[in-house]
Structure formats: C-alpha cells, structure tokens
C-alpha positions, 0 to 999 in steps of 0.5 A: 063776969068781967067782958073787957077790951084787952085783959092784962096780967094782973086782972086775969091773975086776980080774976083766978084768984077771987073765982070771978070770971073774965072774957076779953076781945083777944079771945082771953077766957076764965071761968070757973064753974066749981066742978071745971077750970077753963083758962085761955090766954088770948093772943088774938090782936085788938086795935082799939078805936080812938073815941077822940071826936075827928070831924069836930071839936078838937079833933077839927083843929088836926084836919084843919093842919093837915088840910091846910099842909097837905104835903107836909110830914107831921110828927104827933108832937109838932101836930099837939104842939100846933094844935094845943090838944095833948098828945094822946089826943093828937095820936088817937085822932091821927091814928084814925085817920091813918086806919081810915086811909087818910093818912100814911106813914114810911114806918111806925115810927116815922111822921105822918102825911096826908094820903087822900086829900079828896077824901079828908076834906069830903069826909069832913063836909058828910061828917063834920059840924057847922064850925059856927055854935051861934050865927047872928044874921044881920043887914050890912048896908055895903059890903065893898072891899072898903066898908068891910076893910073899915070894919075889921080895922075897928075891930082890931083897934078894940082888941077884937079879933075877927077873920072874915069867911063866905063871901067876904072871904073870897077872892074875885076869881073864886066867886062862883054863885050869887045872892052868898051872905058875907060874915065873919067869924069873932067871939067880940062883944055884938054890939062892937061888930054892928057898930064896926060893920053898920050892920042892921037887925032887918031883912035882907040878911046879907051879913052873918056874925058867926061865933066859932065853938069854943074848940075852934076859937083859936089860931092853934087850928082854929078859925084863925089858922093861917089866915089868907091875906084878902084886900080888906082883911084876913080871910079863913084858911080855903078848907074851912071856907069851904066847910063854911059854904058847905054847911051855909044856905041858899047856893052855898053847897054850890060855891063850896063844890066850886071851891073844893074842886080849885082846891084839889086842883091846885095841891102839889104831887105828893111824892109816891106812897111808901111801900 
C-alpha cells in the first residue's frame, strides 16, 4: 500500500495498474482484493504545511523584513530576492504565516502585508532561538559611546564587520534595566575584537561577542539588516534587539518587554484589512 499526501493521476493509474493499493488525505482510495475492486477519487482539499523552519534559520530573515516594515506590502520575489533564500522557500514560510493569521493579502494574487505585529514578534520570542550560535564573554574595561566607537572603527579599518546589540545597541531614552552586558555581533577573528574593544578574559562579564548562525550572518535579513545609526556605531535593527534581550540573562526579558512595548507603540496604523 502506498498512504501519501495528494495522489496524482498518474500514480493512482499506475497504482491500478500493478494491483498496489494507495490512499491519500483527500479521501482517495484503491484496493484491490482479488474478489473486489474499490476505486474513489478524492475531492477533498489538502493544504500542505510548508516544513521551511519560520522562527529560526532562514526563515528569521522574512521575520526580521517584515517586522522591520510592517506596514509594507511584499511580493514573494522582492521577499526571496531581500532575503537570498528561493522562492520556494520565501512562499512557504510566508504562506505560514498568512494560515497562521500573521499576515494578510487583498487576493491571491496580491502581496503580502503584516497583519498582527504583536503576535509575530511574540511568537518569535516563544518559538525562536538565540540568534547567537557561540557567545564569547568577556571583561571590557569601559564601555562609554567613545571606547565602543573606538573599537568598532578598528574593526572596520581590518575589514571586519561588526553591529553592536544589548546595551550597546541601545539608545539613552530606551534603557530600562541595569547590571545589561553589552555585545556585539561579528564572525572576525577573536583575537581582532579583544584588541579592538580591550576586552579581558575575567569577571565581571560586561561584554559578549556573539557569532551569529550562519543563516543570519548576512544583510539580506540577517543581523545587519537595516542597522540603526547609534552614537558609536550601528546597532541591530529594534526587533532583533528585542529577541537579543529575550533570550540574554539577568533583567534581560525585563528591557526586551520595555522594548517590545516601544515598539508596538510606535507602528503606523495599518490601513483597514481586506475584505
């Protein structure tokens, strides 16, 4: 017996045809017995659930667009072109998030828009991952706007790529909570950081370098996707500041609630929802 999603045509013609039986989830059935033929077409509607991860992996780098536009409409081509992963994989994930009621569309063949920001970015905080794949912590002796500055022209002068995030990717106003490490995000050689930023290997910890995964070392949706312009260099883009607390230490969940709420506060009025 063969048990599939949808059968096609032409399996259930050969499936007849070399006596195997076949059932799929439309309701289709073939069965052949010896004594007994049974042959029903299904007509039922299946939707398949796109296995593209949504939360993390590529599938971060759609949330981390549309989170960062909410109020944009996005084809799947400028979304997989953004973001470098496929069209196929872009449609998948966002027809996800449209089942799921995080997104909406004026037809089938129209783009697609943010629906309910609260309940994307929630729903990356409960289902997503530390963006971080290593975290290095470290000892910085100052971390003023200056030092912090400092070290990220260094970086830059080597080639070195680097964003800040936690406390040195925020802006006065927006601190909430104290005793927050600084960090910053950058794939460079570890021994270019400590020099860059004097870091230290003893305690207390105050600074992290945090190596992005691979799916998110990137600008096309990654960690350095529309930086935010901070006094001493770029800092992540606000959604992911906010995943970054969610998932540090200490009062961390604390100043990303603060964040999540400035955030949601400060959104434009979507346009009312299609019929």
């Amino acid at each position: 017996m063969i048990a599939t999603d949808v059968a096609s045509s032409g399996l259930i013609e050969a499936c007849e045809r070399e006596d195997v039986a076949l059932v799929d989830l439309r309701g289709t059935l073939v069965l052949n017995s010896g004594s007994a033929f049974i042959r029903i077409q299904g007509r039922g509607r299946f939707q398949r659930t796109p296995r593209a991860p949504v939360f993390h992996g590529k599938g971060s780098r759609l949330i981390r667009v549309l989170l960062s536009e909410p109020g944009r409409t996005w084809s799947i081509r400028q979304m997989e072109e953004l973001t470098q992963t496929g069209y196929g994989y872009a449609q998948g994930v966002m027809t996800l998030l449209e089942r799921d009621g995080y997104l909406e569309r004026a037809s089938r063949k129209s783009g697609f828009r943010v629906r309910d920001s609260a309940g994307l970015i929630r729903a990356w905080l409960d289902r997503g991952k530390r963006t971080a794949a290593v975290v290095d912590a470290f000892n910085a002796p100052s971390t003023t706007a200056d030092s912090l500055q400092r070290g990220h022209s260094a970086l830059t002068s080597l080639g070195i790529r680097s964003v800040f995030t936690l406390a040195s990717g925020l802006r006065p106003e927006e601190r909430f909570a104290s005793g927050l490490p600084h960090g910053v995000y950058s794939s460079g050689p570890v021994d270019s950081l400590i020099q860059a930023f004097g870091l230290r290997r003893m305690t207390p910890h105050n600074f992290w370098v945090m190596r992005p995964d691979v799916a998110a070392d990137t600008q096309a949706g990654g960690v350095y996707f529309m930086p935010r312009g901070l006094p001493h260099g770029p800092g992540v883009a606000l959604p992911q500041l906010i995943v970054d607390f969610h998932f540090s230490a200490g009062r961390g969940k604390e100043q990303a609630e603060v964040l999540q709420e400035r955030y949601l506060k400060a959104l434009p009025l979507l346009p009312e929802s299609p019929a």
